[in-house]
C-alpha positions as CSV (number, residue, x, y, z in Angstrom):
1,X,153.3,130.6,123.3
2,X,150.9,133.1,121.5
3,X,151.9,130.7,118.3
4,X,150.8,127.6,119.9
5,X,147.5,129.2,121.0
6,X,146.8,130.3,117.9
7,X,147.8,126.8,116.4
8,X,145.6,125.1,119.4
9,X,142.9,127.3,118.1
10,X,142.9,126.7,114.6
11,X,143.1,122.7,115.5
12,X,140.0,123.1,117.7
13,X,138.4,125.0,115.1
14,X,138.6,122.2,112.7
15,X,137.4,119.5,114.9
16,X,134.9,121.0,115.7
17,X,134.0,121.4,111.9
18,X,134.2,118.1,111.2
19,X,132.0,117.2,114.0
20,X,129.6,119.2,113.0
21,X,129.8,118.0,109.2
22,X,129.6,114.3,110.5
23,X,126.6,115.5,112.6
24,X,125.4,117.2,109.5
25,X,125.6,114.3,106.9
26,X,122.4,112.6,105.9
27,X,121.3,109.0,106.3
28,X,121.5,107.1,103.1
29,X,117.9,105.2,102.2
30,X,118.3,102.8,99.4
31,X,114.8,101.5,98.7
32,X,115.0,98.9,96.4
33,X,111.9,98.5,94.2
34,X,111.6,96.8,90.7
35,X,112.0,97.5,87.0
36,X,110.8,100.4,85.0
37,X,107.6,99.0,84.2
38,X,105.9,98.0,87.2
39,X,104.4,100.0,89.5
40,X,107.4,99.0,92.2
41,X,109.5,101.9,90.7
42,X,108.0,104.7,90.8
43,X,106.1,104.0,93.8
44,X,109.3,103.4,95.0
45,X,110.8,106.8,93.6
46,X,107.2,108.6,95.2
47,X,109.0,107.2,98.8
48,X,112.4,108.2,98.5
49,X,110.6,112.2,97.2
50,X,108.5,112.1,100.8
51,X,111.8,111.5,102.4
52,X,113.6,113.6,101.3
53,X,111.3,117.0,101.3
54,X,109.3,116.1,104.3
55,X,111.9,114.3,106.4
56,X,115.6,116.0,107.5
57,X,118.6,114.4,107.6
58,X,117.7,111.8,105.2
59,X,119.0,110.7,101.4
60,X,117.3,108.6,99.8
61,X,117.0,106.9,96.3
62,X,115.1,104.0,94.4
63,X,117.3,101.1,92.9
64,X,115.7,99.3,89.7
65,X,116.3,95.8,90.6
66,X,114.8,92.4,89.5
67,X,112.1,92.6,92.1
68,X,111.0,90.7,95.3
69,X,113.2,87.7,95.6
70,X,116.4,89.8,95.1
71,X,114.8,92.7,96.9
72,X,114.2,90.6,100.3
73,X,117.8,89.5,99.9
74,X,119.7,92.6,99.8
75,X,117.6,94.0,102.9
76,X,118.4,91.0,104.8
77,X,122.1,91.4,103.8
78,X,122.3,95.3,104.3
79,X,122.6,96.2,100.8
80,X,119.2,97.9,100.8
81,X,117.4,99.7,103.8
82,X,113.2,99.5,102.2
83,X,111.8,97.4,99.9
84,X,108.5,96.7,98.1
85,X,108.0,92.6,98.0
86,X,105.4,90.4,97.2
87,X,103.6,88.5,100.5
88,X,104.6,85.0,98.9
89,X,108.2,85.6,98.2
90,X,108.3,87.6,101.8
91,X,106.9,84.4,104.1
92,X,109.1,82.1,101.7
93,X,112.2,84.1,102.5
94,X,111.4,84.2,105.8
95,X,111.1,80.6,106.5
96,X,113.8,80.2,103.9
97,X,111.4,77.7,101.6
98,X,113.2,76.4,98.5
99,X,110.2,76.7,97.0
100,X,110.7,80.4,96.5
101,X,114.2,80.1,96.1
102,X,115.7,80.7,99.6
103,X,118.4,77.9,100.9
104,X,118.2,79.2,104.3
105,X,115.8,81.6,106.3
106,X,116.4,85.4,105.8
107,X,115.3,86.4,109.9
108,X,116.7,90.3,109.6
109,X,113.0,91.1,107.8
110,X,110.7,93.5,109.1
111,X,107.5,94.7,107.8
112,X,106.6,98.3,107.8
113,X,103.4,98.0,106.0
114,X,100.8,95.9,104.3
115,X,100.5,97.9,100.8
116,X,98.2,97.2,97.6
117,X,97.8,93.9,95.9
118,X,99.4,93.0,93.0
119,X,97.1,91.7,89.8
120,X,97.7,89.3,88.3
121,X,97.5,90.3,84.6
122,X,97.5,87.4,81.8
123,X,97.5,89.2,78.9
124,X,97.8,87.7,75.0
125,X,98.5,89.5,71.7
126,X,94.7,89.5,70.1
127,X,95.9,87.6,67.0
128,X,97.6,84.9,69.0
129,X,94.2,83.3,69.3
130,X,94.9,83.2,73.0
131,X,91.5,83.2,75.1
132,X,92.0,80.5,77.9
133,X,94.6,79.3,79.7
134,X,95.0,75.7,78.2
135,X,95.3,78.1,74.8
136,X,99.2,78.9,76.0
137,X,100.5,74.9,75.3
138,X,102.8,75.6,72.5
139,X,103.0,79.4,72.7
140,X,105.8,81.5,73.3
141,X,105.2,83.0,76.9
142,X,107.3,85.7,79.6
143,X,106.9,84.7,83.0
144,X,108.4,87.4,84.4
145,X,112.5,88.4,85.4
146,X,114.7,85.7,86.6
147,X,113.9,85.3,90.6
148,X,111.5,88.0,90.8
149,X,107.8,87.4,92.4
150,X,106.2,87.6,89.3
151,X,107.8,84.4,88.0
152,X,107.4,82.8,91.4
153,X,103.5,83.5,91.1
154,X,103.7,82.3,87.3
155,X,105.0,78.7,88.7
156,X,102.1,79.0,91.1
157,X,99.6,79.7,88.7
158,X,100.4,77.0,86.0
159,X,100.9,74.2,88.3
160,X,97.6,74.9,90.0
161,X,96.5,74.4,86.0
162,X,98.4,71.3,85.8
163,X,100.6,73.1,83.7
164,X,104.1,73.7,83.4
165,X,106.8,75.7,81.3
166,X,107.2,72.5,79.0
167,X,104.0,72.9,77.6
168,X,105.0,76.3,75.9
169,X,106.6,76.7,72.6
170,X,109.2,79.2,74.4
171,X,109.4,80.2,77.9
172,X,110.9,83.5,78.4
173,X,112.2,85.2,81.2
174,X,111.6,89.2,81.1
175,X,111.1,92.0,83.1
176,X,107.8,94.0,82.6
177,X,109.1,96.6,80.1
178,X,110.8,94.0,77.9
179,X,108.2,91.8,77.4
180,X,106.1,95.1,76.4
181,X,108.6,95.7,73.7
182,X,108.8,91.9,72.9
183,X,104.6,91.9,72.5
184,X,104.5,95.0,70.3
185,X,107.4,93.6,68.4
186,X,105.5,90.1,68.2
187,X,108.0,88.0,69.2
188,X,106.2,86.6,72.2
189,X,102.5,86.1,72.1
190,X,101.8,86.6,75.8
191,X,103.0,87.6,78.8
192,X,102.3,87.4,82.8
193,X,102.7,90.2,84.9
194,X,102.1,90.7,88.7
195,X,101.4,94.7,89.0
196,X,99.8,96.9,90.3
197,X,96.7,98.6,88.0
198,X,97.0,99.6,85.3
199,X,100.4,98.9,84.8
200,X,102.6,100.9,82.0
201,X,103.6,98.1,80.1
202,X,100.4,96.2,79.2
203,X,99.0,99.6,78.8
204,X,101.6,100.0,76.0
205,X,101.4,97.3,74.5
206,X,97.2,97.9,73.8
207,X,98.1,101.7,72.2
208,X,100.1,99.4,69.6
209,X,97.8,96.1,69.0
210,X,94.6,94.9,70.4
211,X,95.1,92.1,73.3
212,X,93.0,89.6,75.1
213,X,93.3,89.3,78.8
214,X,92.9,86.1,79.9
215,X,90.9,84.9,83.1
216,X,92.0,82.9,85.8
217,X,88.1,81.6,87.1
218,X,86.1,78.3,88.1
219,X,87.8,75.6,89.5
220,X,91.5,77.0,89.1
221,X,90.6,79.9,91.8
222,X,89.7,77.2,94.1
223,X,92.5,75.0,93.5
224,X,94.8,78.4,94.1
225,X,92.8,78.9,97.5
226,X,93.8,75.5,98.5
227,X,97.1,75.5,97.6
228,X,98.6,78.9,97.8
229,X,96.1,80.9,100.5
230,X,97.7,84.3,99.9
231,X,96.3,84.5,96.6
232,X,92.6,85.5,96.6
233,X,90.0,86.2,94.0
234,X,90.0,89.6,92.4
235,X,88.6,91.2,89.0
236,X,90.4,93.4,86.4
237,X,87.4,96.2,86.0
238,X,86.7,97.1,82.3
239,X,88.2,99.7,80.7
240,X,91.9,99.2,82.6
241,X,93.3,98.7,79.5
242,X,92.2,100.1,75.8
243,X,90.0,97.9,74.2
244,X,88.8,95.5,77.1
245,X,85.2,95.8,77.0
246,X,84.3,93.6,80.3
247,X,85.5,92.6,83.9
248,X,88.1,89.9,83.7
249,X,88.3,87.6,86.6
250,X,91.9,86.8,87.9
251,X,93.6,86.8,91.6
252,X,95.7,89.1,93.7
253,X,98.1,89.1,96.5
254,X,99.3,91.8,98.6
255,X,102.5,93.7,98.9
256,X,105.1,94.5,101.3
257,X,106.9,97.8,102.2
258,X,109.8,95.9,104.6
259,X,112.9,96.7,106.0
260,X,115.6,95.2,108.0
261,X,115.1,93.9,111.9
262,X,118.0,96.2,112.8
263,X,117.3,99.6,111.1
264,X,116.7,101.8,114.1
265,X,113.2,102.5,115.6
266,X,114.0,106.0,115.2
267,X,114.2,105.9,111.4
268,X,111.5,103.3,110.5
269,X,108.8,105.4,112.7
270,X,109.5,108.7,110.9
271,X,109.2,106.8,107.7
272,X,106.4,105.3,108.3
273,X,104.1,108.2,109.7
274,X,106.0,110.4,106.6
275,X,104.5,107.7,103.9
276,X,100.9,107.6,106.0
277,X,100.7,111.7,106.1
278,X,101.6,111.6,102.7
279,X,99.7,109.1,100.5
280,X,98.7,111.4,97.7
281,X,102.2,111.6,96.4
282,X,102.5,108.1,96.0
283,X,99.2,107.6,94.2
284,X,100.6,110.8,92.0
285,X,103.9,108.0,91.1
286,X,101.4,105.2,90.4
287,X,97.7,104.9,90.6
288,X,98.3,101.3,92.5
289,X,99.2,103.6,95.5
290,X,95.5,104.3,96.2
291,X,95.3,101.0,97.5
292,X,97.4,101.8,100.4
293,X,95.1,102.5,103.4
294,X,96.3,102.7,106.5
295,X,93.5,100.3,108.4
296,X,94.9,97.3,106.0
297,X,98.8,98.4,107.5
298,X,99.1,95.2,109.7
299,X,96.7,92.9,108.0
300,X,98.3,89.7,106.8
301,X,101.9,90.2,108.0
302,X,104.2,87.0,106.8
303,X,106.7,88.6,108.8
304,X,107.2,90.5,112.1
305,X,106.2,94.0,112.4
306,X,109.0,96.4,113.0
307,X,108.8,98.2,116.4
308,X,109.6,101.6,114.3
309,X,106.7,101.3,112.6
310,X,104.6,99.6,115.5
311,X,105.3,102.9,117.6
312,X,103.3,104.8,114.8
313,X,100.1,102.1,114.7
314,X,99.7,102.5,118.4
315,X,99.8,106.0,118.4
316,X,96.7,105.5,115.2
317,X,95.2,103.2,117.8
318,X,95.6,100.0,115.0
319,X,97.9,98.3,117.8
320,X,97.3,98.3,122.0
């Protein structure tokens, strides 16, 4: 009898160990975000650090991925938890518009927040003799990763010019870092990149050659506020990048921080106050981040709002 209790005991005892490790082991965040060069990344990396030393109970990483199309697909699916994505490619996916590459409607996202704008950033090796748009017919031009939102807004862009891919020499299809390397190494003379400011790559491409950046202005902006309304006008101050001397007028469109429709409230509100009380660390990943301000959280949403991150608005007195 004393052996059973003793045996009873020690069974007990380890149940109630692995209850408490079960009770014990963190949620896993995946926050997909973008490649190396952009400004997705490590903004994305700033997240998962807020989570992790100002939140308990919480895991969480950045994944390098090809950027907004993919990135509202795995949330939808489950495969990621947060994402940063582009307001174009997040209304398409939405609606499921074949336009931005979505056969049917993705209705499991949520937004947390409106973010900063993405730039975009035209930007031509010096020597190509690259100045205007109508200069790229026969050049050899990135547009951006396969099904990302840069290459989405690169479609946009060009057809708003009455231009298409056919008119270049050589269309190619890179992420941000590679078509730096592929500038400095002068195998492509120019590349367009939706970022955040400055962003890394275009910044090393003018340490190694001098660049033009070229404007997107006149009747083109107007065309692109007919068209395609989430773009609006915006200007690349001088001095973003080494050697540009002036202002360069081009457009913008904001960014998403979304999740999925059923991550609990619980979760998204701790996240979301977490990334509100903590802003400097983000603009310490990327200076982009200082365009995250809290009034501009709920302006423009493509999507619904997630009642997670709702909760926290009200209690900021942006939402009755």
């Amino acid at each position: 009898m004393k052996r059973f209790r003793t045996v009873l005991g020690f069974a007990i005892a380890c149940v109630l160990v692995l209850s408490t490790s079960a009770l014990a082991a963190p949620k896993f965040i995946a926050i997909a975000t973008g490649g190396t060069g952009g400004a997705y990344f490590p903004i994305g990396a700033g997240l998962a650090d807020i989570i992790n030393k100002k939140l308990t109970g919480y895991n969480a990483s950045a994944e390098v991925t090809s950027a907004s199309k993919v990135n509202c697909i795995n949330v939808s699916d489950g495969k990621s938890d947060i994402a940063l994505v582009l307001g174009d490619t997040l209304s398409y996916g939405y609606k499921g518009e074949k336009l931005g590459g979505f056969p049917k409607p993705l209705t499991n996202l949520r937004v947390i927040a409106n973010i900063y704008p993405n730039t975009i950033q035209i930007v031509a090796r010096k020597d190509s003799g690259v100045a205007k748009l109508t200069d790229l017919k026969g050049k050899k031009v990135s547009v951006g990763a396969p099904g990302s939102g840069t290459e989405i807004n690169a479609r946009q862009i060009f057809a708003a010019a009455r231009m298409s891919y056919h008119d270049f020499g050589r269309t190619d299809y890179l992420s941000f870092s590679e078509s730096a390397d592929q500038m400095k190494n002068r195998a492509i003379d120019v590349t367009l990149i939706s970022s955040g400011m400055p962003n890394p790559g275009i910044m090393d491409i003018a340490t190694s050659q001098d660049i033009t950046i070229v404007p997107i202005e006149g009747e083109l902006l107007k065309v692109l506020d007919k068209d395609t309304p989430f773009f609006v006008a915006s200007v690349i101050p001088k001095g973003t990048y080494k050697g540009q001397d002036h202002d360069v007028s081009t457009v913008a469109i904001p960014n998403f921080l979304i999740t999925r429709a059923d991550l609990d409230e619980k979760t998204v509100y701790e996240i979301t106050k977490a990334i509100f009380e903590n802003l400097d660390r983000l603009v310490q990943a990327h200076a982009a981040a200082k365009g995250i301000k809290l009034e501009n959280a709920t302006k423009g949403l493509p999507v619904p709002l997630h009642p997670g991150a709702a909760k926290y608005y009200r209690e900021k007195g942006l939402m009755k």
